[in-house]
C-alpha positions in Angstrom: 24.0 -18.0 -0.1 21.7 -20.8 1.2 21.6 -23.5 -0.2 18.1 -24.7 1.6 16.9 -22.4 -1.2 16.6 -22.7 -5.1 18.2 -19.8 -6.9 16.2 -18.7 -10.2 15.8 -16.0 -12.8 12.8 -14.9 -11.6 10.4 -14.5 -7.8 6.9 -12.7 -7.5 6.9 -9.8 -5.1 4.1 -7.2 -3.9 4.3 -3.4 -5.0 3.9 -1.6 -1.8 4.3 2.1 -3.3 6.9 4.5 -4.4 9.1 6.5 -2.2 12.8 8.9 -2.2 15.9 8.0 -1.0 19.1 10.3 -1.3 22.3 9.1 -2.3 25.6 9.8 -0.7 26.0 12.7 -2.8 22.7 14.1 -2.1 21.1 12.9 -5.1 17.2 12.8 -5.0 16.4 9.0 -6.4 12.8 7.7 -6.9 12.1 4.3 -5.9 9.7 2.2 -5.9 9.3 -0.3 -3.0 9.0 -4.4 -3.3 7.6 -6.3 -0.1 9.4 -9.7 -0.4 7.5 -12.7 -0.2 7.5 -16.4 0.2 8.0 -18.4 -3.0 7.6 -22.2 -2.6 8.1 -24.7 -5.5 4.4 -26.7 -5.5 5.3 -28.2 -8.5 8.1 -29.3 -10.6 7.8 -30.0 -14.0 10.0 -32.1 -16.2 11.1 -32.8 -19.6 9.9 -36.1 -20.2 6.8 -35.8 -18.0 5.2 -32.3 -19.3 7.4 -31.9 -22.3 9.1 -28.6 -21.1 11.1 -27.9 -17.7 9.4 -25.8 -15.3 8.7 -24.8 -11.6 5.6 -24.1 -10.5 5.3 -21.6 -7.5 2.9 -20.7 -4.6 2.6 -17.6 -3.3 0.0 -14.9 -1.2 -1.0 -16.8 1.7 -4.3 -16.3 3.2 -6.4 -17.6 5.8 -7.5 -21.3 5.5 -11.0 -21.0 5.0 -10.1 -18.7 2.0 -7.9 -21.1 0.3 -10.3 -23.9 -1.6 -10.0 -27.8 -1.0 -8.3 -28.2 -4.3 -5.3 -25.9 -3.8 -5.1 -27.1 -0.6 -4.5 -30.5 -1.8 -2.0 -29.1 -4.2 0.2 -27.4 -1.2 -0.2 -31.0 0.9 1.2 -32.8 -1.9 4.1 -30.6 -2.1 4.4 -30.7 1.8 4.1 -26.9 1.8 2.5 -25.7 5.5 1.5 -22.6 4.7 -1.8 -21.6 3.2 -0.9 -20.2 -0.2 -3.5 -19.1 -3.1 -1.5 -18.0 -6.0 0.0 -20.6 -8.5 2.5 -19.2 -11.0 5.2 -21.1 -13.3 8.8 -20.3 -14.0 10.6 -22.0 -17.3 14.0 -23.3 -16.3 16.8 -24.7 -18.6 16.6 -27.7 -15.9 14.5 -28.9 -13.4 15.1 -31.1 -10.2 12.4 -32.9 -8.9 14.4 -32.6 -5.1 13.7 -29.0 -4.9 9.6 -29.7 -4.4 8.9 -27.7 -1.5 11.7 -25.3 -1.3 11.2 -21.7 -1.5 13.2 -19.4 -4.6 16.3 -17.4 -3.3 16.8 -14.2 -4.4 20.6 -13.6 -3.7 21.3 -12.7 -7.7 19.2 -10.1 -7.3 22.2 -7.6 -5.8 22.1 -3.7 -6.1 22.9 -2.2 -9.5 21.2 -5.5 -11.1 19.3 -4.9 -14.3 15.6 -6.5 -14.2 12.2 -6.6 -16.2 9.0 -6.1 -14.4 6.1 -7.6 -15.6 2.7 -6.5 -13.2 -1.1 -5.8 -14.5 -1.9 -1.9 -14.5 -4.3 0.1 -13.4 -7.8 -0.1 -15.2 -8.7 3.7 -16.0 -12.5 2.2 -17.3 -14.1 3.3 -20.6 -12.3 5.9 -22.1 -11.9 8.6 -25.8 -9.6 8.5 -28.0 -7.5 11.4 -26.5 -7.0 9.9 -23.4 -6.5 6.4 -24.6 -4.4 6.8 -28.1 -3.4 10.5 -27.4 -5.2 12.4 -30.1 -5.1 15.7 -30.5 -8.7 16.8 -30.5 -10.7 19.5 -32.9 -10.3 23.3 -32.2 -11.6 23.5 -28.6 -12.8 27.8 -30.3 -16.8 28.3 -30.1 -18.6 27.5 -33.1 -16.7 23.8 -33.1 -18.4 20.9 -32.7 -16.0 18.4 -33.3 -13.6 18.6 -29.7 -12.9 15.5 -28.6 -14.1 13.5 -31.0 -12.2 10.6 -33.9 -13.2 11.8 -36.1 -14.0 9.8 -39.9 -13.3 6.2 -39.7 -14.4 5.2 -43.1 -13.3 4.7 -46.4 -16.5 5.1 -48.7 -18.2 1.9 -50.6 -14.4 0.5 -50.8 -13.6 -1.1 -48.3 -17.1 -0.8 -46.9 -15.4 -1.9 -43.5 -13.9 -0.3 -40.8 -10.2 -1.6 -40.2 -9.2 -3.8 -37.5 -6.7 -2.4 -34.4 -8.4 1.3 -35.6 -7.6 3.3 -32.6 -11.0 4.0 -31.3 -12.5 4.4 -27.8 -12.7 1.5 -25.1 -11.6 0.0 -22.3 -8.1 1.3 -21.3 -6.0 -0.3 -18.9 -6.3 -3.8 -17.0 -3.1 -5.3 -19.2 0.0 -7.0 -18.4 2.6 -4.3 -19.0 6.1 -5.3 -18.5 9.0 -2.5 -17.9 12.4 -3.5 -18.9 15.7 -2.8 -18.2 14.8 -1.1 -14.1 17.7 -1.0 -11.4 17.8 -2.8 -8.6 18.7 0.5 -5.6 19.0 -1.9 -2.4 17.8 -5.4 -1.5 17.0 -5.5 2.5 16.1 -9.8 3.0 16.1 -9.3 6.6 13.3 -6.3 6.8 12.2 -8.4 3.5 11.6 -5.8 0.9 13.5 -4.4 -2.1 13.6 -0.7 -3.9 13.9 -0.5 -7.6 14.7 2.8 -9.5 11.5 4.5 -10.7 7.9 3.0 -11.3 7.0 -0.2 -11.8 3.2 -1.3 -13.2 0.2 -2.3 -11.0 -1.4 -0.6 -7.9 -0.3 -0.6 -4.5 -0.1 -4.4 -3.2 0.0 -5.8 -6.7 1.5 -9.0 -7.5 4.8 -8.2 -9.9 7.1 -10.7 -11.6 10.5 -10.1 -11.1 13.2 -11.0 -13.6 16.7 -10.4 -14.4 17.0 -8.4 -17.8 16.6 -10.3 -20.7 18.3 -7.3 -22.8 21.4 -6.9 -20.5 
């Protein structure tokens, strides 16, 4: 373990894709694949200060004419060299205001660990209510003209309103999803990347929050 590095519950990575590995028995496993990335405390935040122990982290470096005057100022502060644009906060049962500047360690993370994955998934735009909420649909037979539609949403003079959360068409997508209880397959710090066991939310080269399992 190094102990240059703060060891938490939880670190950001970047989805990179899903792949296959095989098992020593032959075993097909899907994976998905975790580019690890640098995680530096830019802020700690305390008890008696904020009213709540935290860590603030900055991660996804850029370029430096990409990264505005403000964060920059924020990174100096925290004598962090590197040109980071993401700011992100982790709760902590304590917080120590020496480990400013350090970056998260990830050695709990070790294979056959159970972790949540939080990540924003894909936007799929304006869509019905089959593909959004799974309806069924009318008789697709000619003659029909009711197919893909809801169908009735009312209910007469009484109410004389239209129910909130009715399932109806919209936008679908673009939420923070987050998938509990994955496995971690094989954690590589050296080649700096990490497979979990199936699919994780988000695109390729998605920010994700890794976290051990709150229900394990």
């Amino acid at each position: 373990m190094d102990n240059n590095k703060v060891q938490l519950s939880e670190f950001i990575g970047v989805k990179v894709g899903m792949t296959r590995i095989f098992d020593t028995n032959g075993n097909h496993i899907p994976v998905t694949v975790i580019k690890l990335i640098p995680n530096i405390i830019s802020q700690v935040k305390t008890n008696d200060k904020d009213g709540y122990n935290a860590y603030q982290i900055a991660y996804g470096e850029k370029r430096e004419s990409l990264i505005s005057e403000p964060k920059k100022g924020q990174l100096k502060k925290a004598n962090i060299d590197q040109f980071l644009n993401k700011f992100s906060e982790i709760k902590t049962g304590e917080a120590v205001i020496e480990n400013l500047g350090k970056e998260i360690g990830i050695s709990e993370f070790t294979p056959k660990t159970y972790i949540d994955v939080t990540g924003l998934n894909k936007g799929k735009g304006f869509q019905g209510v089959m593909k959004r909420h799974g309806f069924q649909g009318g008789p697709a037979a000619h003659g029909s003209h009711f197919h893909r539609r809801p169908g009735s949403i009312g209910c007469r003079a009484t109410p004389a309103r239209v129910f909130a959360e009715k399932k109806l068409p919209g936008q679908m997508g673009c939420e923070t999803v987050t998938v509990q209880n994955l496995q971690v397959v094989e954690i590589n710090s050296n080649d700096g990347y990490m497979l979990i066991k199936g699919s994780v939310p988000g695109g390729k080269n998605s920010y994700l929050r890794i976290s051990k399992a709150i229900k394990k």
